[in-house]
C-alpha positions as CSV (number, residue, x, y, z in Angstrom):
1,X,-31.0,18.3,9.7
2,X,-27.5,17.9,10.2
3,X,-26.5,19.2,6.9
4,X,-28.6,22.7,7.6
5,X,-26.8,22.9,11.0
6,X,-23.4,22.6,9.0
7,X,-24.6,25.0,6.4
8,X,-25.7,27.6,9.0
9,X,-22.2,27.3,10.8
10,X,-20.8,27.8,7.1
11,X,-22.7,31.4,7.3
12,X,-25.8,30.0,5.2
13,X,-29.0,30.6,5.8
14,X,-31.3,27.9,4.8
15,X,-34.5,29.2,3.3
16,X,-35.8,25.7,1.8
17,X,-35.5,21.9,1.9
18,X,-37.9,19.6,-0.2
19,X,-38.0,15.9,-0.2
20,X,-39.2,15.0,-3.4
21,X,-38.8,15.9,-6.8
22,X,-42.1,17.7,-7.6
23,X,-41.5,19.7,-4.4
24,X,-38.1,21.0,-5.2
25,X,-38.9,22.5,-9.1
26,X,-41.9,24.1,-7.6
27,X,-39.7,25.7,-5.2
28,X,-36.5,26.3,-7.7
29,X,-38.8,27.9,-10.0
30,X,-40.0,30.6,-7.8
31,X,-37.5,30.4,-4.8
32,X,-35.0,33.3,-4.5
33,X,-31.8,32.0,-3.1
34,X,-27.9,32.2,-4.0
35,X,-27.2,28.8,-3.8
36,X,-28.7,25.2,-3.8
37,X,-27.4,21.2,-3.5
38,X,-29.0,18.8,-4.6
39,X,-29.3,15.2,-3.9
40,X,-28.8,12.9,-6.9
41,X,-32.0,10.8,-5.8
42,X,-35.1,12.3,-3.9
43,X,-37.0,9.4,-2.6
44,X,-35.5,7.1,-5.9
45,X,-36.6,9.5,-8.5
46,X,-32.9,10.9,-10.0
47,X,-33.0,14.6,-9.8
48,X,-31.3,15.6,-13.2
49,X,-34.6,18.2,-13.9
50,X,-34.2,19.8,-11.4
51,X,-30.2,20.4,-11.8
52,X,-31.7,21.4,-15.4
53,X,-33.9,24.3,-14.2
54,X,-31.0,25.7,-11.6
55,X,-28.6,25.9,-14.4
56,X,-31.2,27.9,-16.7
57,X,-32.0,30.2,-13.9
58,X,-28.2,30.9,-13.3
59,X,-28.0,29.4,-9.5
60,X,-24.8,28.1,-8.2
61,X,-25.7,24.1,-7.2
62,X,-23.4,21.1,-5.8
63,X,-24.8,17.5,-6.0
64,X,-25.0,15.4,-2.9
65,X,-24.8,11.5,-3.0
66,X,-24.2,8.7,-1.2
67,X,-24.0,6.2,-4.3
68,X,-20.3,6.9,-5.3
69,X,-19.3,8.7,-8.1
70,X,-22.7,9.0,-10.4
71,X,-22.3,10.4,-14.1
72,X,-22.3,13.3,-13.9
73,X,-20.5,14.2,-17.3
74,X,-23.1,16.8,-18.4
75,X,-22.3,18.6,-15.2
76,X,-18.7,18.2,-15.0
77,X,-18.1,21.8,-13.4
78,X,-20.8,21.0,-10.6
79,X,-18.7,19.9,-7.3
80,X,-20.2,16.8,-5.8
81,X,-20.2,16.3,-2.2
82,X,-20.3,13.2,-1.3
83,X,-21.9,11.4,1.7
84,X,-20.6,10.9,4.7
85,X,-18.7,14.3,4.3
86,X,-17.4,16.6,6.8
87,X,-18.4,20.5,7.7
88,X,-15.2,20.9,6.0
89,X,-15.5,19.9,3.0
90,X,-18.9,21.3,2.7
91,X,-18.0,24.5,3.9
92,X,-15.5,24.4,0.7
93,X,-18.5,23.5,-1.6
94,X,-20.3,26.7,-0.3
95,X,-17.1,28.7,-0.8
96,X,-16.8,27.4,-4.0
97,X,-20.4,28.0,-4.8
98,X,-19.9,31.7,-3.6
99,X,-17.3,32.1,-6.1
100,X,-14.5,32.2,-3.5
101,X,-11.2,30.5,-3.6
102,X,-10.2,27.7,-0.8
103,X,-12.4,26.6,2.0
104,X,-13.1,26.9,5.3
């Protein structure tokens, strides 16, 4: 909840949230929105499919974790935000994701 408070401040509109893995491809598949982030692990299952679909469909994504710095070598232009962050640096993120230099 917090983090769709900050991303409305940062001029977002959230249109979606899912929980689990299953739940987020269904949505990503069929979901029209500019932007997504992503959380390395929904409910322990490690999200790399769904990062995989985003990039095929050409949508601008950030990872979230809380774990320190995962590998993300096959996505090494995909800014990670990591937890506890501040509105910010993910205000920046969203900038960045938007395609516009700085931050907030």
């Amino acid at each position: 909840m917090l983090m769709e408070d900050l991303l409305e401040e940062s001029g977002c509109r959230v249109t979606a949230t899912a929980g689990q893995l299953d739940e987020a491809l269904s949505m990503a598949r069929s979901g029209d929105f500019d932007l997504a982030f992503i959380d390395l692990n929904l409910r322990g299952t490690p999200a790399w499919p769904l990062a995989e679909l985003l990039r095929e469909r050409g949508i601008p994504f950030a990872f979230v974790t809380g774990y320190g710095a995962a590998d993300t070598r096959t996505y090494a232009d995909v800014p990670v935000l990591q937890k506890p962050f501040t509105s910010q640096h993910l205000a920046a993120i969203v900038d960045r994701l938007r395609g516009r230099q700085g931050g907030a």
